[in-house]
C-alpha positions in Angstrom: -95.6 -135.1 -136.5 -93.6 -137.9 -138.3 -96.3 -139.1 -140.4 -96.7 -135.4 -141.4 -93.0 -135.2 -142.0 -92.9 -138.6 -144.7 -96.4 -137.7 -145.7 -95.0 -137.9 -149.0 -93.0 -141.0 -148.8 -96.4 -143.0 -146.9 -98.3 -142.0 -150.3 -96.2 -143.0 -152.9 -95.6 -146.3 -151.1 -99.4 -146.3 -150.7 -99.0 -146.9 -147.4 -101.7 -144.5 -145.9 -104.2 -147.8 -144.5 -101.5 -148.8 -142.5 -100.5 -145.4 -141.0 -104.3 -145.2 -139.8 -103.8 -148.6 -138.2 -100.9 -147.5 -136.6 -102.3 -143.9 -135.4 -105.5 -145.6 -134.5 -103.9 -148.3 -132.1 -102.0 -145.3 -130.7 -104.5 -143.1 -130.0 -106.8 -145.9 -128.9 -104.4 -146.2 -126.2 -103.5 -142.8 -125.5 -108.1 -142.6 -125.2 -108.1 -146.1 -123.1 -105.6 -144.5 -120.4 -107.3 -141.2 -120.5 -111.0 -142.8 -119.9 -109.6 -144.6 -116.8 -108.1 -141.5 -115.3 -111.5 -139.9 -115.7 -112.9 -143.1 -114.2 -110.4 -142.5 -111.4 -111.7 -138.9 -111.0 -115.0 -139.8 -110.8 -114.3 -142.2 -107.7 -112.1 -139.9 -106.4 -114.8 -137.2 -106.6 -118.0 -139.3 -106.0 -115.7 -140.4 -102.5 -114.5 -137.0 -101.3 -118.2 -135.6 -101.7 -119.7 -137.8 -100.0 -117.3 -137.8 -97.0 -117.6 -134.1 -96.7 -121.5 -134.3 -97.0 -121.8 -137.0 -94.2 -119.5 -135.7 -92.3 -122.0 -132.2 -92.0 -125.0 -134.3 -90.9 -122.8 -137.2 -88.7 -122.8 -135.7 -85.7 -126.6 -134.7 -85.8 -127.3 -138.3 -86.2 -125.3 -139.1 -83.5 -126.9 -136.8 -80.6 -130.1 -136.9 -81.9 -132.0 -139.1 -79.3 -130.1 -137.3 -76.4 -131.4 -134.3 -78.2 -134.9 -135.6 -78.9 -135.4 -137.5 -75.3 -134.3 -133.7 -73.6 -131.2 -135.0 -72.2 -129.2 -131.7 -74.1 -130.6 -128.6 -75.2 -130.1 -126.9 -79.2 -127.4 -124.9 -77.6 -125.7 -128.3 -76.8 -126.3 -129.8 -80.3 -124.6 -127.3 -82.1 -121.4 -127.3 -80.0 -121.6 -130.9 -80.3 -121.5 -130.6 -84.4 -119.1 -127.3 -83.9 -116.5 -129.6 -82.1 -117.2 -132.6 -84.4 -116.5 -130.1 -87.2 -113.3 -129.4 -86.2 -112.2 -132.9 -84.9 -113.0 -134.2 -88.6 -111.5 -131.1 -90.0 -108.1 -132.0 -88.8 -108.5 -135.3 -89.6 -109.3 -135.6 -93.2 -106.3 -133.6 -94.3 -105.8 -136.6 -96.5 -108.9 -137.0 -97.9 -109.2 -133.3 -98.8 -105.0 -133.4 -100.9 -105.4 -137.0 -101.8 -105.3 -135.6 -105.6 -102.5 -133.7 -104.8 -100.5 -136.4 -103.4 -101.4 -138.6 -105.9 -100.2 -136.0 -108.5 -96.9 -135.2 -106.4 -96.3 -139.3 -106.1 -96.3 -139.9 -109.8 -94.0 -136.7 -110.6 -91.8 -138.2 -108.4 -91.9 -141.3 -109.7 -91.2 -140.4 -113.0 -88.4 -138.3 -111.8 -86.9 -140.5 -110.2 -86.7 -143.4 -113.0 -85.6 -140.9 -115.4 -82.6 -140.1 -113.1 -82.1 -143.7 -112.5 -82.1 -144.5 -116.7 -79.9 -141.8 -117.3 -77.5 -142.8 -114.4 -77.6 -146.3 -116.0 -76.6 -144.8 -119.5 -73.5 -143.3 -118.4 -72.4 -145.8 -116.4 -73.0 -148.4 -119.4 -70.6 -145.8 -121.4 -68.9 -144.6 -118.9 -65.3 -145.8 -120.7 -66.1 -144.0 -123.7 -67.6 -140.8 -122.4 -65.2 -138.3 -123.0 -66.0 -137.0 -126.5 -62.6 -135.4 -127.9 -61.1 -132.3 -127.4 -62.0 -129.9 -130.1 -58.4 -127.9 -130.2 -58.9 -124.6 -132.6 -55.7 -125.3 -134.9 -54.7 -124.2 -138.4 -55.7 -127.6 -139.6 -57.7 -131.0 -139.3 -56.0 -133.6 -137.0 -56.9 -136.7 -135.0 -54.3 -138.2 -132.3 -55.6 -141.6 -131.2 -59.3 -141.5 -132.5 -61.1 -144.3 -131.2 -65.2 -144.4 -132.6 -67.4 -146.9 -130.5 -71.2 -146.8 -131.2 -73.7 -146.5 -128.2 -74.0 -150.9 -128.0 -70.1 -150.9 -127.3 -68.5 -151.9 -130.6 -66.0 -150.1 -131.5 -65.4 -149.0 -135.4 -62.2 -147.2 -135.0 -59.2 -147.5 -133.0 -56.1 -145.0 -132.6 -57.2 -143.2 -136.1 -54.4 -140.6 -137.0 -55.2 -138.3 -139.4 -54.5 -135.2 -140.7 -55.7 -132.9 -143.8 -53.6 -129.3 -143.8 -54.7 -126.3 -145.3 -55.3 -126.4 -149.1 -55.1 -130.2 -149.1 -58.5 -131.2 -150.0 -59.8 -134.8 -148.3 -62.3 -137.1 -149.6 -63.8 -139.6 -146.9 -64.7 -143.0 -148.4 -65.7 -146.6 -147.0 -68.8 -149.0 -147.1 -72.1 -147.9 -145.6 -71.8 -148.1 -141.4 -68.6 -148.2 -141.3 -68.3 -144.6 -139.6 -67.4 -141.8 -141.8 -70.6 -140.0 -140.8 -69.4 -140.8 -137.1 -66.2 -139.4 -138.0 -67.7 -136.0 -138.5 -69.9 -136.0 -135.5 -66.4 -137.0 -133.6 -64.9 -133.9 -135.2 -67.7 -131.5 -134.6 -67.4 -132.5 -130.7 -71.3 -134.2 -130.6 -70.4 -138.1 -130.1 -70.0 -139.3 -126.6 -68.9 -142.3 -127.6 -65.3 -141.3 -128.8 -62.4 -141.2 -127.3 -59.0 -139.4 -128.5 -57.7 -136.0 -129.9 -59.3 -134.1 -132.6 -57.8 -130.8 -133.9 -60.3 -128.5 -135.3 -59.9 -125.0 -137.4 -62.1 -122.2 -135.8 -63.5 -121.1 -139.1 -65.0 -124.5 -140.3 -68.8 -125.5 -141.0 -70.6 -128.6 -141.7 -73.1 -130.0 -144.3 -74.9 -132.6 -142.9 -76.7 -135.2 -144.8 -80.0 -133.9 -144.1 -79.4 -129.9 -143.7 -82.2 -128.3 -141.1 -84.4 -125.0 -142.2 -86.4 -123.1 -139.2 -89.8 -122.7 -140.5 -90.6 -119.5 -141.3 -89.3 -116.4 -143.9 -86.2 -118.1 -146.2 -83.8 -115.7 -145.3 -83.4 -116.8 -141.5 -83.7 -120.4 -143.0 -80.5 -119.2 -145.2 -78.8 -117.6 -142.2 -79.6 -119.6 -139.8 -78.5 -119.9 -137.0 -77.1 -115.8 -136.9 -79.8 -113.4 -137.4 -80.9 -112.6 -140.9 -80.3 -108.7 -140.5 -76.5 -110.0 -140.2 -76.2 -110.1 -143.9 -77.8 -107.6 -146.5 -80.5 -108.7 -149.3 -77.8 -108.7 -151.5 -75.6 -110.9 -150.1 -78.4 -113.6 -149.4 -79.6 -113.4 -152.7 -75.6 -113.6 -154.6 -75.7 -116.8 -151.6 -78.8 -118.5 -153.4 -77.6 -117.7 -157.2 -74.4 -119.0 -156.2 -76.3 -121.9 -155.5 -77.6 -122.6 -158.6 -81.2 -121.4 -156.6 -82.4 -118.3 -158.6 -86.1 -118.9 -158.1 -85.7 -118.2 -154.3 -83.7 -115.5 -154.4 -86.9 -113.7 -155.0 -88.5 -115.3 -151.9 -86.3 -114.0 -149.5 -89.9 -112.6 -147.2 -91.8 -116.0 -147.9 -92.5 -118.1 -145.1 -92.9 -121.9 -145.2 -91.9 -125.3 -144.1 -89.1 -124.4 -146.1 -88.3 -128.7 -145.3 -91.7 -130.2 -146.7 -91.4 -127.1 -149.4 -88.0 -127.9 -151.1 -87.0 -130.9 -152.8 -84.3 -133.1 -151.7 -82.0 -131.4 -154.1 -83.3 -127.9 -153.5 -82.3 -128.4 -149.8 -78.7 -129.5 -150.4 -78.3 -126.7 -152.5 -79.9 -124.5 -149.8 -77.4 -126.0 -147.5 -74.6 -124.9 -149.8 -75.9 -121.4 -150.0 -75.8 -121.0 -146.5 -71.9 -122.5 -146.8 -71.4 -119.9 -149.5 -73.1 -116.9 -147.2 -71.1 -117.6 -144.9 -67.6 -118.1 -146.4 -66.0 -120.2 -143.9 -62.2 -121.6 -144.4 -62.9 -124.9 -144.0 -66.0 -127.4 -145.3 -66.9 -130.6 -144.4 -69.6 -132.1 -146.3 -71.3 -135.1 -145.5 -72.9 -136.7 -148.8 -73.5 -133.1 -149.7 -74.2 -133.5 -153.4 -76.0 -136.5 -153.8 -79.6 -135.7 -154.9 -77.6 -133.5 -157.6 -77.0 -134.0 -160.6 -73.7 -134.3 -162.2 -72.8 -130.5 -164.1 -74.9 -129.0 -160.8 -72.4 -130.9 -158.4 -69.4 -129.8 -160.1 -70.3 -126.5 -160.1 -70.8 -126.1 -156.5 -68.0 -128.2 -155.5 -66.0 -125.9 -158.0 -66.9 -123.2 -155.9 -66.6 -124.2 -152.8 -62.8 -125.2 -153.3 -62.3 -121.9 -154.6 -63.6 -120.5 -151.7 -62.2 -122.3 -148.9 -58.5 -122.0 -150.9 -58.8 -117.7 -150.9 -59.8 -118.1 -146.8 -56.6 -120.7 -146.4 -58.4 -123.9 -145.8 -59.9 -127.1 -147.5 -62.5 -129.5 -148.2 -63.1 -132.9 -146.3 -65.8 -134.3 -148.1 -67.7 -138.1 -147.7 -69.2 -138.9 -151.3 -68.7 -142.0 -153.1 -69.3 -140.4 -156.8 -65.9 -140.2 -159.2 -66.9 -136.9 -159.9 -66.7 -135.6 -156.3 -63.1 -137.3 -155.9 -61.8 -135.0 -158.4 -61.7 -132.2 -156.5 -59.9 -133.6 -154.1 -56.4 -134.4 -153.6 -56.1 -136.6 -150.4 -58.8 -140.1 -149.4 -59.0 -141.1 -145.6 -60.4 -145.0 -146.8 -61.7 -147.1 -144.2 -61.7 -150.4 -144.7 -62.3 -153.7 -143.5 -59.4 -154.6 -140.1 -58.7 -158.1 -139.6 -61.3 -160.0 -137.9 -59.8 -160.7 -134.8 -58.8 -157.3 -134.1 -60.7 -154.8 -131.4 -62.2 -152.1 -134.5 -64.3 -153.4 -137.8 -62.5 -150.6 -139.5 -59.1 -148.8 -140.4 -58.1 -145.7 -141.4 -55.8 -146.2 -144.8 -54.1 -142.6 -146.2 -53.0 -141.7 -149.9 -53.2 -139.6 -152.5 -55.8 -139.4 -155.5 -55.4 -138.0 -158.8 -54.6 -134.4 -160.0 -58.1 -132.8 -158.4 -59.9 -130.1 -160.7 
């Protein structure tokens, strides 16, 4: 499924030989393990038969020279093998589930380790556990934001921040330092957090790589409410909005809408659902940047309109000039000192007149 997904990517790096290596070792393994558990079957089967089949003819073995020197009769024989047949009956209980014990042990087994692993996880990040409280408020606000990744270092400490209604924020720092973290801290989906996050009921995010269902466009454009929530007509004013036309005659077609669209087509997508949707507040993670430059400052242009009419703002993490103008505050992280507990800090301040 992943080399399916970069099928693209493998070719124009010409990297398809090495793929089949890859997928051939796998599978080779996957075919190695497989073979031995029919190897396994095969004893398991070849024993089992055979134990039932000798135990039919065992006891007839046994009594035959009483039987043959006229020491018992027939009658005698048979409830010889009768009461043989139900002494081994009871007996080979075992033999007869050992496949199904087998089968329960290694369920168990795996059970049980997975239990143990995760019990090992959250004890290993048991201190920062407690993802913050997502508190609906009229705007965005941290109280003591502490970011950690899973290893234990922590990126930010005691962030306070806040961006109020109409006062659009642009997110900037190096690469890693946790701006993308910052969002998943706001959204309530990082564990490793700890702190007080404020959040405004009617907000969406625009992740860096937006997800589409597969199937007709419109639930890819809706998702995740129902398509029938919305009338052609809105969906289709959602894509033109979007600078997306084309598609707006697609809403009925069904593809991998993700293998289908380019990597600009998707962000636009992404916006489209934004602009469907007309939440109050947006925050858009690298949203624009497989745009181009007069397509970028059109959407952003309306999207600021838009969340200023429902009362909110944009928080944006871009690092082109053209994005900063539409924004009036930066939350900068920069390098701390290097003997303090975070890599990062939060630093506050104003940017130019925005657009």
């Amino acid at each position: 499924m992943r080399v399916r997904e970069y099928s693209e990517s493998i070719a124009l790096d010409r990297g398809e030989q090495v793929e089949e290596r890859n997928l051939d070792t796998r599978f080779t393994a996957v075919l190695s393990n497989y073979l031995r558990l029919i190897a396994k079957q095969k004893q398991l089967v070849g024993f089992t038969n055979l134990f039932g089949q000798a135990a039919a003819v065992f006891p007839f073995i046994i009594a035959a020279p009483r039987f043959f020197s006229g020491a018992i009769q027939l009658g005698q024989l048979m409830q010889i093998s009768s009461a043989f047949d139900r002494v081994q009956g009871a007996l080979s209980w075992f033999v007869d589930n050992y496949d199904s014990l087998a089968a329960w042990r290694a369920t168990t087994e795996r059970l049980t380790s997975f239990e143990a692993a995760l019990y090992k996880q959250n004890q290993a990040s048991a201190p920062v556990q407690q993802a913050p409280a997502a508190i609906n408020s009229e705007a965005i606000e941290t109280q003591g934001l502490t970011l950690q990744l899973p290893t234990g270092a922590t990126l930010v400490q005691g962030a306070t921040l806040r961006a109020a209604p109409g006062q659009h924020t642009l997110v900037q720092g190096p690469s890693g330092s946790g701006k993308s973290t910052l969002f998943r801290a706001l959204a309530g989906i990082w564990p490793w957090a700890q702190g007080q996050v404020a959040l405004p009921q009617r907000s969406m995010f625009i992740p860096q790589r937006p997800y589409f269902p597969d199937g007709a466009l419109r639930d890819a454009l809706a998702y995740p409410e129902p398509a029938s929530d919305y009338t052609d007509e809105q969906l289709r004013t959602a894509l033109q909005d979007a600078l997306l036309p084309d598609l707006a005659k697609r809403l009925n077609e069904r593809d991998n809408w993700t293998q289908k669209l380019s990597g600009g087509e998707q962000q636009r997508l992404a916006i489209a659902r934004v602009l469907l949707k007309q939440p109050a507040w947006v925050l858009a993670d690298e949203a624009t940047s497989a745009l181009d430059v007069p397509a970028e400052q059109a959407l952003y242009t309306r999207l600021k309109a838009m969340t200023e009419r429902a009362g909110g703002a944009l928080l944006s993490i871009a690092h082109r000039p053209s994005v900063a103008a539409f924004h009036a505050q930066r939350w900068q992280l920069e390098p701390a000192a290097p003997d303090g507990a975070a890599r990062y800090r939060f630093s506050t301040g104003s940017l130019a007149t925005p657009a």
